[in-house]
KOLTI-590234 format. One record per residue (C-alpha): residue in three letters; x, z, y. Coordinates in steps of 0.02 Angstrom, whole numbers, plus 50000, padded with zeros to 5 digits. Layout:
<nodes>
<type ALA	x X	z Z	y Y>
...
</nodes>
This chain:
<nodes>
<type UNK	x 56090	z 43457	y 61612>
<type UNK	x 56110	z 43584	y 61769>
<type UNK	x 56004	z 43749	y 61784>
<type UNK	x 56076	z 43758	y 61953>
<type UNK	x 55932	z 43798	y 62085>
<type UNK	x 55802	z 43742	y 61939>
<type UNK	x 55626	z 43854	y 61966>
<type UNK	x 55567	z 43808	y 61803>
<type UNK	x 55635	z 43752	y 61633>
<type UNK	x 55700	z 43595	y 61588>
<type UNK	x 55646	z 43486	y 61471>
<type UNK	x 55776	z 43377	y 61381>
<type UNK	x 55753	z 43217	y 61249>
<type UNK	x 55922	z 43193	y 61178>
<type UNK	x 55967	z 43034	y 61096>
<type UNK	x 56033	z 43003	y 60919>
<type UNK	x 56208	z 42967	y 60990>
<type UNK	x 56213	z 43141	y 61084>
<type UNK	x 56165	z 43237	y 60934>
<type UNK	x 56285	z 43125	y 60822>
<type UNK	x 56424	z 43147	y 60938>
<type UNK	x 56387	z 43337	y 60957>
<type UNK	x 56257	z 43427	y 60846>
<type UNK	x 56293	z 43592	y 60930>
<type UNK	x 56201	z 43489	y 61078>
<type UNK	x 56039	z 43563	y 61021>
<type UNK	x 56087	z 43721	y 61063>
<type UNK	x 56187	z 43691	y 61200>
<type UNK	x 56038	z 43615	y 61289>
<type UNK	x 55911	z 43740	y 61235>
<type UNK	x 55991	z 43870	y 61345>
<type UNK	x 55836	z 43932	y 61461>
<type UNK	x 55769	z 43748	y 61435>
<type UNK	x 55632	z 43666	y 61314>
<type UNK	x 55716	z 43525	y 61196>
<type UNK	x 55605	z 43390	y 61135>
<type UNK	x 55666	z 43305	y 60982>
<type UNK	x 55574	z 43138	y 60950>
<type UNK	x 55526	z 43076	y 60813>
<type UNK	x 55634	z 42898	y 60821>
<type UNK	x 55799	z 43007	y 60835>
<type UNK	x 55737	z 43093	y 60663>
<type UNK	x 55724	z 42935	y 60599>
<type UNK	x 55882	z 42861	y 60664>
<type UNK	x 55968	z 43020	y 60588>
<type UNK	x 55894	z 42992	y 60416>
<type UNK	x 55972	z 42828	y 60423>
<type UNK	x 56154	z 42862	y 60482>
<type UNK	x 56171	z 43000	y 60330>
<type UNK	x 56257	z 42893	y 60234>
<type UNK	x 56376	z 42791	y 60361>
<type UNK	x 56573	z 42816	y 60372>
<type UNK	x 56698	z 42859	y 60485>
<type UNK	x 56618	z 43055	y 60511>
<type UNK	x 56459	z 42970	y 60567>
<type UNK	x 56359	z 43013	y 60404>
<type UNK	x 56454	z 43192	y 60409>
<type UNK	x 56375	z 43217	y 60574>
<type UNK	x 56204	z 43162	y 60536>
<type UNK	x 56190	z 43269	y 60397>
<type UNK	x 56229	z 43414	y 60479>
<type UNK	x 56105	z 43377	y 60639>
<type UNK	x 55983	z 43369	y 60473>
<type UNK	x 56029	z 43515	y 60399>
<type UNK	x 55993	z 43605	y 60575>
<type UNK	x 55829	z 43542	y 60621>
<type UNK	x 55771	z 43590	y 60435>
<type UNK	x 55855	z 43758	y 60471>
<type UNK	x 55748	z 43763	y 60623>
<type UNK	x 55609	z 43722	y 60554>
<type UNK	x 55605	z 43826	y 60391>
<type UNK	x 55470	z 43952	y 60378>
<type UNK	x 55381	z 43882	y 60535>
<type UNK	x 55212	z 43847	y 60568>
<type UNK	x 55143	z 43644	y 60634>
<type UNK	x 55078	z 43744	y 60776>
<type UNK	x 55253	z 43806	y 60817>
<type UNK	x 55363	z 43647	y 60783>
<type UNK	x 55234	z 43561	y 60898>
<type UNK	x 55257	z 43689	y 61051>
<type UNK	x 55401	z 43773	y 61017>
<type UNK	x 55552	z 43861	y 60912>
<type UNK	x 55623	z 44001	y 60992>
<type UNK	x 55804	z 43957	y 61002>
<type UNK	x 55954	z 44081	y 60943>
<type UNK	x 56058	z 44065	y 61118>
<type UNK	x 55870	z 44055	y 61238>
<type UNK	x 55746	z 43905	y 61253>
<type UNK	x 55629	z 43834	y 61147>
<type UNK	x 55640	z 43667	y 61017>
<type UNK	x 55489	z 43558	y 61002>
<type UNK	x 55470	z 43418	y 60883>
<type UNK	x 55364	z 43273	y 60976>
<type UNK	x 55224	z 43207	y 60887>
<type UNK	x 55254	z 43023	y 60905>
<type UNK	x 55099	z 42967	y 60995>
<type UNK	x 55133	z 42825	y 61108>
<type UNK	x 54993	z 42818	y 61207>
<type UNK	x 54946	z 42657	y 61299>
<type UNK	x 54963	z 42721	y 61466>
<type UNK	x 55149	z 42764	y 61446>
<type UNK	x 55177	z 42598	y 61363>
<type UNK	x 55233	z 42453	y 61481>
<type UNK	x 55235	z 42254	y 61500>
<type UNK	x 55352	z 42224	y 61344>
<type UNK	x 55351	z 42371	y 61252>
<type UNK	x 55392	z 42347	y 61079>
<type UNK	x 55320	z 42477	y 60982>
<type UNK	x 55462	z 42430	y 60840>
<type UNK	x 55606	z 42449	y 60941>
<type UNK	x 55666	z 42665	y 60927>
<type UNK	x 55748	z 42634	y 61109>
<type UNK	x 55549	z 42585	y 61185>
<type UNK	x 55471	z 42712	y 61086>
<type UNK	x 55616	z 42867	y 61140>
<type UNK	x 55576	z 42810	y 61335>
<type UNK	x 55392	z 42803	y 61307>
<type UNK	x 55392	z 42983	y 61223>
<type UNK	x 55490	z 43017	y 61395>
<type UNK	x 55379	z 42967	y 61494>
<type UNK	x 55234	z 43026	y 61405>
<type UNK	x 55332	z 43197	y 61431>
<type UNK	x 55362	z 43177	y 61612>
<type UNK	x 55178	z 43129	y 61638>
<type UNK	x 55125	z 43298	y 61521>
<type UNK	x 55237	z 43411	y 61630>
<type UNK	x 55229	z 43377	y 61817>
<type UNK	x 55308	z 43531	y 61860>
<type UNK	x 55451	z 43502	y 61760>
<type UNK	x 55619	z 43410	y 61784>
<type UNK	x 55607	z 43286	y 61615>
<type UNK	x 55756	z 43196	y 61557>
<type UNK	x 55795	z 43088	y 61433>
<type UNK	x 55991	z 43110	y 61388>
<type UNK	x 56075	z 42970	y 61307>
<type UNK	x 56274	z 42935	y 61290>
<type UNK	x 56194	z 42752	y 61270>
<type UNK	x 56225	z 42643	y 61472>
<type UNK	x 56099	z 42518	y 61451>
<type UNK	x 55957	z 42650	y 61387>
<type UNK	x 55981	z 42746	y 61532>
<type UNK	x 55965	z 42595	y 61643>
<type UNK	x 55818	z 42518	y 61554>
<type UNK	x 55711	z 42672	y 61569>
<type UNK	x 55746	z 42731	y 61758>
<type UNK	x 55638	z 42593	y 61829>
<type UNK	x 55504	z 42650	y 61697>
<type UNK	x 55515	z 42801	y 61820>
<type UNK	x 55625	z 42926	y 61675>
<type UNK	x 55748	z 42995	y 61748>
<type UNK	x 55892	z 42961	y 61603>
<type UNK	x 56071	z 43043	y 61621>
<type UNK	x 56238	z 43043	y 61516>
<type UNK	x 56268	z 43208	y 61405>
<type UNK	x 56382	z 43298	y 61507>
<type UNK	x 56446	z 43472	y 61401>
<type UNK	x 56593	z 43391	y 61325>
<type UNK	x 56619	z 43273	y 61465>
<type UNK	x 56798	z 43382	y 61552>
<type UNK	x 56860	z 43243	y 61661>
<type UNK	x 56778	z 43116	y 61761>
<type UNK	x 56926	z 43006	y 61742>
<type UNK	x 57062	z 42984	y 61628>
<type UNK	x 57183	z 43006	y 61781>
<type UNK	x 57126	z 43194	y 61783>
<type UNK	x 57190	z 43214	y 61589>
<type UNK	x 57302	z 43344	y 61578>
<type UNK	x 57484	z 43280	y 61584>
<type UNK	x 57561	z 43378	y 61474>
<type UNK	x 57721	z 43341	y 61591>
<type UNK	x 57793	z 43404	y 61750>
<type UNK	x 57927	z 43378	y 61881>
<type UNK	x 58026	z 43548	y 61947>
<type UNK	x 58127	z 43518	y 62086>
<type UNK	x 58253	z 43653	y 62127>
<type UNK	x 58369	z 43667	y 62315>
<type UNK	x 58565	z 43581	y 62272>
<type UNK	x 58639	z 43755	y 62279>
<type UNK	x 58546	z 43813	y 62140>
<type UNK	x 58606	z 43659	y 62026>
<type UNK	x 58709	z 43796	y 61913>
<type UNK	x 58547	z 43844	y 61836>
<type UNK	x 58549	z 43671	y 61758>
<type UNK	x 58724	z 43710	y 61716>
<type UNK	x 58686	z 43869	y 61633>
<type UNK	x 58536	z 43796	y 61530>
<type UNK	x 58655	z 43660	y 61468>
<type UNK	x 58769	z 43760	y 61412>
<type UNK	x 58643	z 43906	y 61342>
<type UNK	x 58507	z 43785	y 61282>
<type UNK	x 58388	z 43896	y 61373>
<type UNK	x 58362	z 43977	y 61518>
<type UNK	x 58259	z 44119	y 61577>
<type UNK	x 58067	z 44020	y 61684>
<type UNK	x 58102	z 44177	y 61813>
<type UNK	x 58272	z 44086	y 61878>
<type UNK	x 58202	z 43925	y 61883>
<type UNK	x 58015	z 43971	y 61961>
<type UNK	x 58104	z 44111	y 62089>
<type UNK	x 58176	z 43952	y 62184>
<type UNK	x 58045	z 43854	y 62184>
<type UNK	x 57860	z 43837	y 62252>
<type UNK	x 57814	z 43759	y 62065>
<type UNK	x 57619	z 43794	y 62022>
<type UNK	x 57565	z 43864	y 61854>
<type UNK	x 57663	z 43804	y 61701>
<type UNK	x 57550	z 43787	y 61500>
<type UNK	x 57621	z 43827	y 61344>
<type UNK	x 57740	z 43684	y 61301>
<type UNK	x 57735	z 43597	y 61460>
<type UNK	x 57885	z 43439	y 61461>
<type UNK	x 57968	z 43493	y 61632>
<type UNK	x 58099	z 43381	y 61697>
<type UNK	x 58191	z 43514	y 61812>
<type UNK	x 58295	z 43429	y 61971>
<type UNK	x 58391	z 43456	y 62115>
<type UNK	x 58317	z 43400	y 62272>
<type UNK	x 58452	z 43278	y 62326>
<type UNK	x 58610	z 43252	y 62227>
<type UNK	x 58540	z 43196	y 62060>
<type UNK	x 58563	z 43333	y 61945>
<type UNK	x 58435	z 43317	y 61790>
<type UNK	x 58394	z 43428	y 61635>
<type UNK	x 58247	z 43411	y 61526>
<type UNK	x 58170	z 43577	y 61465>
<type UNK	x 57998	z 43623	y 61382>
<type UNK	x 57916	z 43779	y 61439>
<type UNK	x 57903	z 43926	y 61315>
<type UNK	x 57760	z 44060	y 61361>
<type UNK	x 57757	z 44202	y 61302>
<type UNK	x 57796	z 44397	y 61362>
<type UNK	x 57984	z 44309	y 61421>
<type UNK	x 57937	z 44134	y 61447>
<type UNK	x 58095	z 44022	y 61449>
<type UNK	x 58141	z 43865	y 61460>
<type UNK	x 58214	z 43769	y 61285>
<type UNK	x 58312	z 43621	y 61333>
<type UNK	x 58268	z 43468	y 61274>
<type UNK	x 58427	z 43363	y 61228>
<type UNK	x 58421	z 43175	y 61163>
<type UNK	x 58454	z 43136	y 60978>
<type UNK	x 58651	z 43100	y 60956>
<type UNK	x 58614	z 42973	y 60834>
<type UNK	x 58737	z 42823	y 60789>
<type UNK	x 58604	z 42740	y 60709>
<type UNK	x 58413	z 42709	y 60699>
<type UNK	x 58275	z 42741	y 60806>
<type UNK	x 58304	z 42834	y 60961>
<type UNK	x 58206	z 42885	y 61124>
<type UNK	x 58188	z 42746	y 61242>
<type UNK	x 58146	z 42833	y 61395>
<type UNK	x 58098	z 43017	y 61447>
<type UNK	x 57917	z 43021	y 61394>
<type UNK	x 57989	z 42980	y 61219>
<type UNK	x 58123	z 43113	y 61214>
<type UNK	x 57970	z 43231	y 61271>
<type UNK	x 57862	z 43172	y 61133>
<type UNK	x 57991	z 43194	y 60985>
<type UNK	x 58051	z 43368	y 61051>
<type UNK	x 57868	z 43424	y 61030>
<type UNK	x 57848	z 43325	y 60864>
<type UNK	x 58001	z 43433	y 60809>
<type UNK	x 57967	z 43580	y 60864>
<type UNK	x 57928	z 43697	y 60697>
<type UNK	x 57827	z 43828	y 60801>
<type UNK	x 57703	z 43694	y 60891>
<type UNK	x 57579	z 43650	y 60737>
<type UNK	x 57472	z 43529	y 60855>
<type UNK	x 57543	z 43383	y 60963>
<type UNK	x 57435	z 43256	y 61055>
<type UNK	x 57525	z 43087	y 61111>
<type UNK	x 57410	z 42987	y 61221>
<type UNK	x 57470	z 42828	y 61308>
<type UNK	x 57459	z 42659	y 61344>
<type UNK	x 57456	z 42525	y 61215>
<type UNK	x 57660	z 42471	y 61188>
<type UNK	x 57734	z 42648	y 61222>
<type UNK	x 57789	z 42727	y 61087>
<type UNK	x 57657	z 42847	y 61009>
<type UNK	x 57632	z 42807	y 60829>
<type UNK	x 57816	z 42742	y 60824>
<type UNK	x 57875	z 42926	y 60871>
<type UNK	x 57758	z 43008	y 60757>
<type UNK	x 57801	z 42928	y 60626>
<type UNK	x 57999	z 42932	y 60645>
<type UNK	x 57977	z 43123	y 60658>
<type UNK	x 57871	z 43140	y 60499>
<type UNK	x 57983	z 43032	y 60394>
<type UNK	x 58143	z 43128	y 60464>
<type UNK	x 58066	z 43312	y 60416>
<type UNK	x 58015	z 43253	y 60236>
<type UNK	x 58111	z 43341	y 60135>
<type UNK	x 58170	z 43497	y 60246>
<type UNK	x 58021	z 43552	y 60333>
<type UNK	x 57879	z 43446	y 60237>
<type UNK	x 57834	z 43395	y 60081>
<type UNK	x 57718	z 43255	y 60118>
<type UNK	x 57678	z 43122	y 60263>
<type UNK	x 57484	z 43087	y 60272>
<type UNK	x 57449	z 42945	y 60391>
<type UNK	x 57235	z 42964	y 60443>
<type UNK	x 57144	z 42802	y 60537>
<type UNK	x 56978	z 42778	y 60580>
<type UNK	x 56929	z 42617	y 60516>
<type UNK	x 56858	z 42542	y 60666>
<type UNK	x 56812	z 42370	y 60677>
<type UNK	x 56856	z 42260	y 60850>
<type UNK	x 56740	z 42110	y 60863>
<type UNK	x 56644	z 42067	y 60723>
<type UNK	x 56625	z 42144	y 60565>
<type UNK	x 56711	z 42080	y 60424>
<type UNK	x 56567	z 42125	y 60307>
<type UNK	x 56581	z 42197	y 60133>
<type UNK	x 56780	z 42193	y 60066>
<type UNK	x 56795	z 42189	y 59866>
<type UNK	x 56930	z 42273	y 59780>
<type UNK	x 57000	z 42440	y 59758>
<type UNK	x 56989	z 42578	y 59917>
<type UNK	x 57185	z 42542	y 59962>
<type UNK	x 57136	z 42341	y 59972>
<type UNK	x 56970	z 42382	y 60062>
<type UNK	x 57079	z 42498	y 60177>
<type UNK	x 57236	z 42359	y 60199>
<type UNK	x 57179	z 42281	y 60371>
<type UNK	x 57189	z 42444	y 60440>
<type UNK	x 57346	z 42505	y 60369>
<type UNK	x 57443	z 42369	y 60413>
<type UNK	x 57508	z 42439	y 60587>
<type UNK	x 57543	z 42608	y 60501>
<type UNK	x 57672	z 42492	y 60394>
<type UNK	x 57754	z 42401	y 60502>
<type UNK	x 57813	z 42543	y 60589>
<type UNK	x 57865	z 42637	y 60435>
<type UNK	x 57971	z 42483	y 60379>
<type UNK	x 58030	z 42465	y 60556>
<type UNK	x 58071	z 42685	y 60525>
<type UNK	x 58162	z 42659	y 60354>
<type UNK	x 58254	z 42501	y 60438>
<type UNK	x 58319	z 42596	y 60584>
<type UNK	x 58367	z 42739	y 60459>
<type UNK	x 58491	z 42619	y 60369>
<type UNK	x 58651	z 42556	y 60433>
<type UNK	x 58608	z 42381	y 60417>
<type UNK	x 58447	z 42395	y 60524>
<type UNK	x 58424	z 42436	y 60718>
<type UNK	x 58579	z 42507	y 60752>
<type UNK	x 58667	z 42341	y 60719>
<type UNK	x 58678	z 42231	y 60862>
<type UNK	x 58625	z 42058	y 60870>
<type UNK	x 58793	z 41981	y 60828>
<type UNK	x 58820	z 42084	y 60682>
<type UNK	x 58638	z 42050	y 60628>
<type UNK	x 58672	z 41872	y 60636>
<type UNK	x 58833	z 41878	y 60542>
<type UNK	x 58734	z 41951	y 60398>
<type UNK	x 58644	z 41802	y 60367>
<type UNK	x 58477	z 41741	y 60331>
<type UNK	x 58477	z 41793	y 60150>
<type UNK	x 58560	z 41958	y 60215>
<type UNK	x 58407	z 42004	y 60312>
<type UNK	x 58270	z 41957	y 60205>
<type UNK	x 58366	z 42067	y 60041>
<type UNK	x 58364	z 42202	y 60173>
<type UNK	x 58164	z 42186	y 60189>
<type UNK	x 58133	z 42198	y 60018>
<type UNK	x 58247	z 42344	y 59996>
<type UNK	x 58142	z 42435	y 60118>
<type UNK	x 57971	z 42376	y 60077>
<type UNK	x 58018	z 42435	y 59912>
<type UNK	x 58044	z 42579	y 59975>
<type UNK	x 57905	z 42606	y 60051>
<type UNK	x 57799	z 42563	y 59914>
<type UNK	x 57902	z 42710	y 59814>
<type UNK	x 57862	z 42835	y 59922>
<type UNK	x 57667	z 42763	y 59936>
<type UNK	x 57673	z 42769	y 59735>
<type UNK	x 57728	z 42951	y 59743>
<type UNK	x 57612	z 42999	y 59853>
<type UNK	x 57735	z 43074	y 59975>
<type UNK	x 57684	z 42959	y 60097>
<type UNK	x 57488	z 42915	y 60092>
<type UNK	x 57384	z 42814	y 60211>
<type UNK	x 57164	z 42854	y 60195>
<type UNK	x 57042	z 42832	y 60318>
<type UNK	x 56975	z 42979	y 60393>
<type UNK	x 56811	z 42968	y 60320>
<type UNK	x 56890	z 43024	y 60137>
<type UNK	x 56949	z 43175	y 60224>
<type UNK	x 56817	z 43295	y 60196>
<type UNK	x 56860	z 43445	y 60081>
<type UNK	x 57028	z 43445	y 60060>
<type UNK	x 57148	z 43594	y 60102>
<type UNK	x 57311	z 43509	y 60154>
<type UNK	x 57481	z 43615	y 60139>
<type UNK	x 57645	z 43582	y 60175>
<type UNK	x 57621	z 43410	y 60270>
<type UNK	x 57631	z 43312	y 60432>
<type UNK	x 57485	z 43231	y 60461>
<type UNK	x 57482	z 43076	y 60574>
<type UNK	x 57295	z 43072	y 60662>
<type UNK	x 57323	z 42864	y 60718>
<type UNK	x 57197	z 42779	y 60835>
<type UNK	x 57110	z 42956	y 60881>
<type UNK	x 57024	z 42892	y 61025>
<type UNK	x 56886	z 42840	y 60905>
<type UNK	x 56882	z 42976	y 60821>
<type UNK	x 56729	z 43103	y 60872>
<type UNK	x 56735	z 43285	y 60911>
<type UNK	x 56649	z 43319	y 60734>
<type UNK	x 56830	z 43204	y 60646>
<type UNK	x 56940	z 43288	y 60726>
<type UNK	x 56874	z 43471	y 60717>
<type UNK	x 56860	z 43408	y 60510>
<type UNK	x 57059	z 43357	y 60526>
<type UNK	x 57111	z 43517	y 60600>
<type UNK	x 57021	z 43617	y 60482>
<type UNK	x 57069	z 43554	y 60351>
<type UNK	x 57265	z 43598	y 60395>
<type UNK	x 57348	z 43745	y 60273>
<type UNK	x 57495	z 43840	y 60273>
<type UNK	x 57653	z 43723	y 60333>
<type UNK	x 57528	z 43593	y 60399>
<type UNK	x 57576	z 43499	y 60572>
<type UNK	x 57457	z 43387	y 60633>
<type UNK	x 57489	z 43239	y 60777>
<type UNK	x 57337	z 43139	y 60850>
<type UNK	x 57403	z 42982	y 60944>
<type UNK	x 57290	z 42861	y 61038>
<type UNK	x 57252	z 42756	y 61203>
<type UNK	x 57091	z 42821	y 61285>
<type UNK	x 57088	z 42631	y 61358>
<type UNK	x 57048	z 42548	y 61176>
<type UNK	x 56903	z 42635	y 61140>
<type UNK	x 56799	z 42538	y 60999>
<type UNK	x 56690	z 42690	y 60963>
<type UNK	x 56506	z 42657	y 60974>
<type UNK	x 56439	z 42768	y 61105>
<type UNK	x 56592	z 42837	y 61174>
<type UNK	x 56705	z 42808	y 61321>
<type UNK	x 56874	z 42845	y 61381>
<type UNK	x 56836	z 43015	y 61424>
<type UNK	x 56699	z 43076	y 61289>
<type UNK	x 56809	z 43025	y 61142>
<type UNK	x 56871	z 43165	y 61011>
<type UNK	x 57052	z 43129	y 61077>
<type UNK	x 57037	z 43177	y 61237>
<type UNK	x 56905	z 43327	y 61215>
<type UNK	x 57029	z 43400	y 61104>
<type UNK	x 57173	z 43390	y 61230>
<type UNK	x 57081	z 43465	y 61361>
<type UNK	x 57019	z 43594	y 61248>
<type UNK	x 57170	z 43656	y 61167>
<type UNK	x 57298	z 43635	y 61312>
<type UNK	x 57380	z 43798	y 61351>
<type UNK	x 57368	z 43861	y 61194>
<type UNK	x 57557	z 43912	y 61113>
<type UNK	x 57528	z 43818	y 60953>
<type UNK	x 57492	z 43646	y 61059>
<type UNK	x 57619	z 43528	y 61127>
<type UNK	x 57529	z 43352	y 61244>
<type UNK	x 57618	z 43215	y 61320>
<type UNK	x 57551	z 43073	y 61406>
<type UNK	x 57657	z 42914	y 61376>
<type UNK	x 57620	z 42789	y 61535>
<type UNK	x 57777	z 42684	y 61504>
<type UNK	x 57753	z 42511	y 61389>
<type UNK	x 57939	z 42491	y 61304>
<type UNK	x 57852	z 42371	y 61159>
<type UNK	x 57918	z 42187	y 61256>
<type UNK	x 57905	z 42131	y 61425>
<type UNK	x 57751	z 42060	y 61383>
<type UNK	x 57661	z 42205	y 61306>
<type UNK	x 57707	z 42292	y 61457>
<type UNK	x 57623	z 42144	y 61585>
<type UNK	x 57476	z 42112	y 61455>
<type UNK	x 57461	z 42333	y 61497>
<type UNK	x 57467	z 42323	y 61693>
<type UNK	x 57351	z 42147	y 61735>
<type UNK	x 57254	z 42150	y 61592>
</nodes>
C-alpha cells in the first residue's frame, strides 16, 4: 500500500475484513490509486449487517459509503471509475470470472476463489500496473500468491510491527547520588519542577502522563512520579495507598496504574498486560472507590467473544444470555467489596480461619448481595459492547474489559459516546486475541494506545508482571 517510487497508479482489491475493520480504508487507499471493490466483498457486507459485537455497525456503514459513492452515478462510471474526495478513483468489478483466470480447483461458490480470481483477472487486465489484493485474512494471502497475486496485509493502522515496540507508558530516570535531595524535595512537596530532574540527567523525551520511576545511580534512593506537561511540566509524586485494609498495589506497575485511574484530570487510561497482572482488578477497585465522590455510576463494557466453539443460541433474558461473559467482571467486584470490608483481605489467614466455615460463607452472601444491590440500582451495570450504540454517558467510569477484541470502529463508538464527568479505562492482553481477523498489533486496543499517547487527557501503562499465583505467572512465561 506504498506510492513510494510507483510510476503508475495502484490498483488495490480490499477484502471484507479490511473494510470491516476500517471503512475509512476506501479512502485511505484511493489516494493517487484505483480501488477495485468486488462484487463477493459487497456480498459479504450485505451479510455481516446484522452481526454483533460492532461487526454489523461496521458493515453498515462500509454500505452506507459505497451507496454514497455511488449515488447519482452512471454504470459507465461505477464500472471505470468514481473520482474519489481525497484523489484516486473507485471501481466496482463486474464479477466475471473468466475461465482463464480460474484454476485447477476453483470453486466458483467459495467468495475467497472468486476475490483471487477477480485479482487475477485484474492483474492480467493491467500489466502496467502493480495489482494487489489486500486482505487482513493469512491464509488468503498465502493461497493466492502461487496463483501469481501478489496479496499483502492492510498496513494504515498497522503502528508497530511488534508488540515489544508498544509504547510503555513507563520510564526509568536515573539521577547522579549527589542530586538524591531532589527526591527529598519531591517527597516532601509532592511535586517537583521536570527542569530539576531533566537538567541532571541525559533522559530522552518524556509524554503526557508518563509513570517515571526517578533513581539515584548507586545508593538506592527511589521515588515514583508521573510526568505533568504542560507550559511548567512537573513531576506529581505518586505515593502508595496507606490503606489498613482491602486491596492494595502489589508491585510498581500497579501503583502506576491506580495513580492514573485516579487521576481526575486524565479522562482516558489504557492498562495493557499480561494475563494474571492486575488490569481489570485495578480498574475496577478504582471505579468502585470513586462512586459516590467523583462518579455516579460504574459501567463495566465486554465484547462477547467466544474462545473455541460456539455455544450456539442462549435462551433467556439479555443479562442470562450475557452471564458467561460477565462472570470474570464479578468475581473481581466481590473480591473489590470483600477487600473493602474488615472481614475480607486484610485479615490474615489465621484470623480468617478463626472465623469459621459458616463465618466465611455469611460473609459471601453479604457481599454478593451486595453486589446484586448495586446491579439492581443500576449503579453498577455490566452490557456487552454491542448495546452501546447511542447512548450519551455522563457522570461515569466506564470499564472497557477484554479491549483487545474490540475493533477500531468499538472503541472510537465507546469514546464517543463519553459526556461530561465520563472516564473511560480499556484493559486487555494483546496476547489473547480471539478477534476474527485481527492480531496482536491490529486490534482496537493497541491502535488506540498508539494513537492517543501524548495527549494530556491520556494516561498508558503496560503491566508485564503476573501477581495472580505462581502458576498464572509460569502458565504466562512457558506457555
Amino acid at each position: 500500500m506504498d506510492n513510494d517510487g510507483a510510476e503508475r497508479p495502484r490498483v488495490y482489491l480490499p477484502d471484507t475484513n479490511v473494510l470491516i475493520n476500517d471503512p475509512d480504508s476506501l479512502t485511505k487507499l484511493a489516494r493517487g490509486n484505483v480501488v477495485v471493490v468486488p462484487y463477493p466483498v459487497v456480498r459479504e457486507v450485505d451479510q455481516l449487517k446484522d452481526s454483533l459485537n460492532g461487526v454489523g455497525m461496521a458493515a453498515r456503514r462500509v454500505a452506507r459509503l459505497l451507496d454514497t459513492f455511488q449515488e447519482g452515478k452512471s454504470s459507465s462510471a461505477l464500472s471505470h471509475g468514481i473520482p474519489m474526495p481525497d484523489g484516486g478513483f473507485l471501481v466496482f468489478d463486474d464479477n466475471l470470472v473468466p475461465a482463464d483466470d480460474a484454476w485447477d480447483g476453483f470453486d466458483p461458490r467459495n467468495n475467497d476463489d472468486r476475490i483471487i480470481c477477480i485479482a487475477r483477472k485484474w492483474t492480467r487486465l493491467r500489466p502496467g500496473s502493480r495489482v494487489s489484493l489486500v486482505t487482513r485474512d493469512v491464509a488468503m494471502r498465502v493461497k493466492a500468491r502461487p496463483l501469481g497475486v501478489s496479496a499483502e496485509d492492510y498496513r494504515d493502522d498497522k503502528k508497530i510491527s511488534s508488540v515489544d515496540e508498544l509504547y510503555p507508558g513507563a520510564a526509568t530516570i536515573t539521577i547522579p547520588d549527589e542530586q538524591y535531595g531532589l527526591l527529598t524535595d519531591l517527597h516532601r512537596e509532592s511535586r517537583l519542577a521536570a527542569s530539576r530532574v531533566l537538567d541532571v540527567t541525559d533522559a530522552g523525551p518524556l509524554l503526557a502522563n508518563q509513570c517515571c520511576t526517578i533513581a539515584t545511580a548507586s545508593s538506592g534512593k527511589v521515588a515514583l512520579a508521573m510526568y505533568k506537561a504542560g507550559p511548567a511540566p512537573y513531576f506529581r509524586l505518586v505515593r502508595k495507598p496507606e490503606t489498613e485494609r482491602g486491596i492494595a498495589p502489589m508491585n510498581t506497575e500497579q501503583q502506576f496504574a491506580l495513580a492514573l485511574l485516579t487521576d481526575p484530570d486524565i479522562l482516558l487510561v489504557t492498562l495493557v498486560g499480561r494475563a494474571g497482572s492486575g488490569k481489570t482488578l485495578m480498574a475496577l477497585l478504582a471505579g468502585y472507590t470513586q462512586l459516590r465522590e467523583a462518579y455516579g455510576h460504574l459501567l463495566i463494557y465486554r465484547p462477547n467473544i467466544e474462545i473455541g466453539q460456539s455455544l450456539g443460541y442462549l435462551p433467556g433474558s439479555l443479562e442470562e444470555k450475557f452471564a458467561p461473559w460477565t462472570r470474570p467482571v464479578f468475581d473481581n467486584l466481590e473480591l473489590v467489596l470483600r477487600g473493602q470490608s474488615r472481614t475480607g483481605m486484610a485479615l490474615g489467614f489465621e484470623d480468617r480461619a478463626k472465623a469459621g466455615r459458616e463465618g466465611r460463607k455469611e460473609e459471601a452472601g453479604r457481599h454478593h448481595l451486595d453486589l446484586q444491590d448495586l446491579l439492581a440500582r443500576e449503579v453498577v451495570q455490566i452490557a456487552p459492547i454491542s448495546h452501546l450504540r447511542g447512548r450519551s454517558i455522563h457522570d461515569a467510569f466506564i470499564i472497557a474489559d477484554e479491549a483487545q477484541n474490540m475493533n477500531h470502529h468499538e472503541v472510537k463508538t465507546l469514546l464517543t459516546r463519553s459526556g461530561q464527568g465520563t472516564k473511560i479505562v480499556f484493559t486487555g492482553d494483546p496476547d489473547q486475541v480471539d478477534l476474527p481477523d485481527s492480531s496482536s498489533t491490529t486490534n482496537g486496543l493497541i491502535h488506540l494506545v498508539e494513537r492517543f499517547k501524548g495527549q494530556e487527557e491520556f494516561g498508558h501503562i503496560t503491566m508485564t508482571t503476573t501477581v495472580r499465583s505462581r502458576l498464572a505467572a509460569l502458565a504466562a512465561n512457558l506457555l
